[in-house]
C-alpha positions in Angstrom: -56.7 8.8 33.6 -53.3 10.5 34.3 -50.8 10.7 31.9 -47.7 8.9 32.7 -45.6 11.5 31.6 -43.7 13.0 34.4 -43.8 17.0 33.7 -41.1 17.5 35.6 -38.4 15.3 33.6 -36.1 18.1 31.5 -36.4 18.0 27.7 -33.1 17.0 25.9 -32.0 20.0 24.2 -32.1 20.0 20.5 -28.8 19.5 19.2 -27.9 22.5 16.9 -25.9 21.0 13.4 -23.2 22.6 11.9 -21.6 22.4 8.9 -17.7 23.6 8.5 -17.0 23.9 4.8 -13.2 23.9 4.1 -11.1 23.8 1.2 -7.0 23.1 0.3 -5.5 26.3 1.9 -8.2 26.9 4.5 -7.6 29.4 7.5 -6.7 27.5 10.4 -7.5 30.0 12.7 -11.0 30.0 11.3 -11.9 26.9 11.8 -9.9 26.2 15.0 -12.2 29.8 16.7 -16.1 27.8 15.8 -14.9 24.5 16.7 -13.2 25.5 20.4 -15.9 27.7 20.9 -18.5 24.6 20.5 -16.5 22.5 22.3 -16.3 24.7 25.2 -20.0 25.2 25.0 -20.7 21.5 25.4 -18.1 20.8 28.2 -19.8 23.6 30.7 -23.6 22.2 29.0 -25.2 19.7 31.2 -26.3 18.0 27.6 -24.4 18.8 24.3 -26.1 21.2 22.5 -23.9 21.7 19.3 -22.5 19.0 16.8 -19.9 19.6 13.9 -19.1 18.2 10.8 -16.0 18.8 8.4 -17.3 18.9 4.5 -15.7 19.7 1.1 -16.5 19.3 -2.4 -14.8 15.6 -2.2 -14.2 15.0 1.0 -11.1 13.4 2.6 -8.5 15.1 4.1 -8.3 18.7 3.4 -4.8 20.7 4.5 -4.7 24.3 5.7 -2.2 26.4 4.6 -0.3 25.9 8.4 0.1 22.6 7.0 -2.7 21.2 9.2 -5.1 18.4 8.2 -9.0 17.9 8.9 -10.7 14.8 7.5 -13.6 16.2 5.9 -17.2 14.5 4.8 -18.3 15.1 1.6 -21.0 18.3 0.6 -24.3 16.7 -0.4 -27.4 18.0 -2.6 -29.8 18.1 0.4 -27.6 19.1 3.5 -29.3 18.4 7.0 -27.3 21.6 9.0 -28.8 23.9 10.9 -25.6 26.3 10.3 -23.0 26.3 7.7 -19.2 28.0 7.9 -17.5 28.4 4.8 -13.9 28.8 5.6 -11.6 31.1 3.6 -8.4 30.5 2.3 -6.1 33.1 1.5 -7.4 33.1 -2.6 -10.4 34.6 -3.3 -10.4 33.8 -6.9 -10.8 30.1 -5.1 -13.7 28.5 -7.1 -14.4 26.1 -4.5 -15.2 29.4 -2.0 -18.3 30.4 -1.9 -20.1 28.1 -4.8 -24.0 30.0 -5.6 -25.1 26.1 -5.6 -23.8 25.2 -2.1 -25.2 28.6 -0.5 -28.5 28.1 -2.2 -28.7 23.8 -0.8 -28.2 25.6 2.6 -30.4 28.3 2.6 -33.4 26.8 0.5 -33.9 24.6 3.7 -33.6 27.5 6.1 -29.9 27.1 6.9 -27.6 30.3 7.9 -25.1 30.4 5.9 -21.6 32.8 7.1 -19.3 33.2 4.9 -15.8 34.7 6.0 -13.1 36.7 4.4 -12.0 35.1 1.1 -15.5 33.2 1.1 -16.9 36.5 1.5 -15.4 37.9 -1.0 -16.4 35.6 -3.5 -19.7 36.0 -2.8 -19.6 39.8 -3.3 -18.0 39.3 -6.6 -20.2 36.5 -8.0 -22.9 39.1 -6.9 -21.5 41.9 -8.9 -23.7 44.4 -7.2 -23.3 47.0 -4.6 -21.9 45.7 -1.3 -22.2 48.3 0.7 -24.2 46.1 3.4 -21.5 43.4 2.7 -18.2 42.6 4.8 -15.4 41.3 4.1 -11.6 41.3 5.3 -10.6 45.3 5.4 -7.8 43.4 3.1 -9.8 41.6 1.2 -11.9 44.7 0.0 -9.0 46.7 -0.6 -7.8 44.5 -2.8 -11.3 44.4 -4.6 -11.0 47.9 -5.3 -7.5 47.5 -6.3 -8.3 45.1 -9.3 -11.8 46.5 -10.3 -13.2 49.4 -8.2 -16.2 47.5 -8.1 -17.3 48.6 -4.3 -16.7 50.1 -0.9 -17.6 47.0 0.7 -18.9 47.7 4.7 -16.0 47.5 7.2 -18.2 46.0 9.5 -17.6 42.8 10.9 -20.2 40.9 9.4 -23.1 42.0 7.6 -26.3 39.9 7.5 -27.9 39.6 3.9 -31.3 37.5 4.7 -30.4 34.2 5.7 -26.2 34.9 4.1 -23.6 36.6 6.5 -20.7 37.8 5.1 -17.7 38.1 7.9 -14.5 39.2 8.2 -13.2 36.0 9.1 -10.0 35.3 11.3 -10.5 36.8 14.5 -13.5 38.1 14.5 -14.6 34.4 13.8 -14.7 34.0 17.3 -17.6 37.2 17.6 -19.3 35.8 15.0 -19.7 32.2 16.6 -20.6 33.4 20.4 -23.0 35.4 18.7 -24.5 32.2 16.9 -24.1 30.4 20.2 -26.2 33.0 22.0 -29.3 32.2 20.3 -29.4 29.1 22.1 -27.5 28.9 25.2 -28.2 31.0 28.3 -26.3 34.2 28.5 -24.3 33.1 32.0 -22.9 30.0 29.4 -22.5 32.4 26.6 -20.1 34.5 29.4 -18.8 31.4 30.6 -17.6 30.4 26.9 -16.1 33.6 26.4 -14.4 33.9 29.3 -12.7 30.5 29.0 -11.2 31.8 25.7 -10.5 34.8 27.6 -12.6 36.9 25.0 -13.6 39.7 27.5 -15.9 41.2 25.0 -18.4 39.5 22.5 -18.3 42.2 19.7 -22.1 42.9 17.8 -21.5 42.7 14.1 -21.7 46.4 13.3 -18.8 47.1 15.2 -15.8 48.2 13.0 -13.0 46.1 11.7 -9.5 47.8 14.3 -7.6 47.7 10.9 -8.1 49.7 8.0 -11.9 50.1 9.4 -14.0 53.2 9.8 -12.8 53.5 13.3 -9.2 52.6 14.4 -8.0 52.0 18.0 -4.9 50.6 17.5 -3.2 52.1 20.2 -5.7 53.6 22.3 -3.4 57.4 21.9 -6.8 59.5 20.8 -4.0 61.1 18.1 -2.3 58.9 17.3 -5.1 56.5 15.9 -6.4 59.2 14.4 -2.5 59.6 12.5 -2.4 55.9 11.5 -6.0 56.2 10.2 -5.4 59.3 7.9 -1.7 57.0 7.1 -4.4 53.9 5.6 -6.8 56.3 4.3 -4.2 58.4 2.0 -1.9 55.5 0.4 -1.6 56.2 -3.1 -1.0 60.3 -2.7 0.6 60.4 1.1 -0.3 63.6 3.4 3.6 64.8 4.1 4.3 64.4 7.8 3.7 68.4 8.3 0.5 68.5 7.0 -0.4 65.5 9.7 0.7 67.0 12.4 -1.5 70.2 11.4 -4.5 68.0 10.8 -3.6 66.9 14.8 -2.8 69.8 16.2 0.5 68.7 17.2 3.9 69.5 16.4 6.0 67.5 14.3 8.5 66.7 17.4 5.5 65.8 19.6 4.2 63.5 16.8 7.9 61.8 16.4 7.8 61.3 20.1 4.8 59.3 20.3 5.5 57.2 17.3 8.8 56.3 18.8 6.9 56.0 22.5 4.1 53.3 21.0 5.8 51.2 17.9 10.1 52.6 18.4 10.3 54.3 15.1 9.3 57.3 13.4 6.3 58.7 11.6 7.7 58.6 7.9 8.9 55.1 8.5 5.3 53.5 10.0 4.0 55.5 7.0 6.6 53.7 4.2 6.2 50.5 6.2 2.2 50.6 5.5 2.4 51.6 2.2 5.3 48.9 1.3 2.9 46.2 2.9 0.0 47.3 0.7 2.0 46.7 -2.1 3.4 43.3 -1.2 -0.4 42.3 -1.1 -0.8 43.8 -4.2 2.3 41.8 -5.9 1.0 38.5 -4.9 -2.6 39.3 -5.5 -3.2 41.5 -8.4 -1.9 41.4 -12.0 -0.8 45.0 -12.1 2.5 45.8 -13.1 5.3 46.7 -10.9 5.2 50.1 -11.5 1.3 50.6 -11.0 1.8 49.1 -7.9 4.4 51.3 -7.2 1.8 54.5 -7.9 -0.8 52.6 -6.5 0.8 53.2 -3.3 2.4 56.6 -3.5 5.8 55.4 -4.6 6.5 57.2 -8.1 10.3 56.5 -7.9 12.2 54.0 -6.5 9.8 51.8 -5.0 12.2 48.7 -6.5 14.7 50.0 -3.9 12.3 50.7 -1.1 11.0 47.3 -1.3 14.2 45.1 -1.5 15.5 46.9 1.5 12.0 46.3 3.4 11.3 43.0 2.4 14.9 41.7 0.9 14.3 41.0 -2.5 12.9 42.9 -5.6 9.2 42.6 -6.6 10.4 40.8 -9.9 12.1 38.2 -7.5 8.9 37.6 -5.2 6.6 37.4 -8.5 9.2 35.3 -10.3 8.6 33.0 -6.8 5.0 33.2 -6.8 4.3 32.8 -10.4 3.7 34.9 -13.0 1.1 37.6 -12.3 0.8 36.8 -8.4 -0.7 34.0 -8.8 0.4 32.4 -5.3 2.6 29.0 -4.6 2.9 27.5 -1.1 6.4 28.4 -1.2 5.1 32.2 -1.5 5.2 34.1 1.8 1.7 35.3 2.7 -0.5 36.9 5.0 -3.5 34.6 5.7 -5.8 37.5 6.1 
């Protein structure tokens, strides 16, 4: 007897779970780059193929540090998700990032797990091994080394580690998710999906972080990448402008000219500027004193002054604002990074 089933009817497509684990400070841009990218993904799908839910450690509403809220589901001991995002949110000393016992409730039942920046970060330091084949934020890592030397973390932009990816987070959230995506769409939706967020590229997640990564391309000027990336590499003993310009082959003038051609100001001052801003992440972020901070990034004398007259107060006045020790208030000013 034939079967009644009609071979020809289309399956319904699995829906694919996803977890989004946020907590108070959370990166909107994070969250906002996985959940438009789903979305998008469902609205060109004939049949929704991806589902979301909000979770913290209590649930309810949860508020990012744009002052954005999402109403968030509680975690739970056996969670159901094919996928889980842990969000990150500007601390990583945050004890609700990253938490071995939420990983491990993910992963135990097969679950990927990607962790980005901050979340990351945790991770590597609850770890406290080698993290060479880890990823974080290039700031985040930085920082890392800053308090502890305790690795040269990967600049890449996410590094799997069995069924745990650690990410760089913010931007390259959006990578990290189309590449997710692509495992089980078709690749004309995958392009579709990118190009409604006009992402003209999807990235793979070796390539290098643009910003204090192994490769920079920040202006797409061969030298003058290559200037900026010698300028991030050497912050605590700066190369004097004359000794760049020999390292480029180019002469001081011609070096001035396409500094004030690409960002309207001169080599020594793109140089202070990124050595003042590695400072202000180390005032709210580290407990070293004023003055390591000051050798920390090649300022042995009057790095009080350079400061106030970058930022427009003194580094006792933002720490005084921030808390003692950098420990961070909302009414610090911050880089979400």
């Amino acid at each position: 007897m034939a079967s009644s089933t009609n071979i020809n009817t289309p399956q319904t497509p699995r829906v694919w779970q996803i977890d989004i684990i946020v907590a108070d400070g959370f990166v909107l841009l994070e969250v906002a780059a996985i959940v438009d990218a789903l979305r998008i993904a469902n609205r060109i799908a004939a049949q929704p193929q991806f589902a979301w839910t909000y979770r913290s450690a209590r649930g309810g509403l949860i508020e990012s540090r744009c002052e954005a809220f999402v109403n968030s589901a509680p975690c739970v001991e056996r969670p159901g998700a094919d996928y889980a995002f842990v969000i990150g949110n500007s601390d990583p000393d945050c004890p609700a990032l990253s938490p071995p016992a939420l990983i491990s409730a993910y992963t135990f039942r097969g679950a990927q797990v990607f962790l980005l920046a901050e979340a990351a970060s945790r991770y590597i330091k609850d770890r406290g091994g080698a993290a060479q084949h880890l990823s974080t934020h290039w700031e985040n890592s930085a920082l890392m080394r800053e308090r502890s030397s305790l690795f040269e973390a990967d600049s890449a932009l996410a590094s799997e580690d069995g069924l745990v990816v650690t990410c760089a987070g913010m931007g390259a959230t959006v990578d990290v998710v189309l590449t997710l995506m692509g495992r089980h769409i078709s690749p004309a939706a995958l392009v579709t999906v990118a190009n409604v967020l006009l992402h003209d590229r999807i990235r793979d997640f070796s390539t290098r972080q643009p910003f204090g990564g192994a490769r920079s391309n920040t202006t797409g000027d061969t030298a003058l990448d290559r200037c900026i990336q010698i300028m991030q590499d050497n912050i605590e003993e700066p190369v004097p402008i004359a000794e760049l310009s020999r390292q480029l082959g180019l002469s001081a003038r011609s070096l001035e000219r396409r500094f004030r051609a690409g960002f309207d100001t001169t080599p020594n001052s793109f140089y202070r500027e990124i050595r003042l801003s590695k400072a202000n992440n180390l005032l709210l972020n580290s407990r070293l004193s004023v003055g390591e901070i000051g050798l920390a990034c090649g300022f042995p004398s009057g790095f009080s002054s350079l400061y106030k007259a970058q930022f427009g107060l003194t580094p006792m006045a933002l720490r005084k604002r921030c808390g003692a020790g950098g420990q961070r208030t909302n009414s610090c000013v911050e880089n979400d990074g």
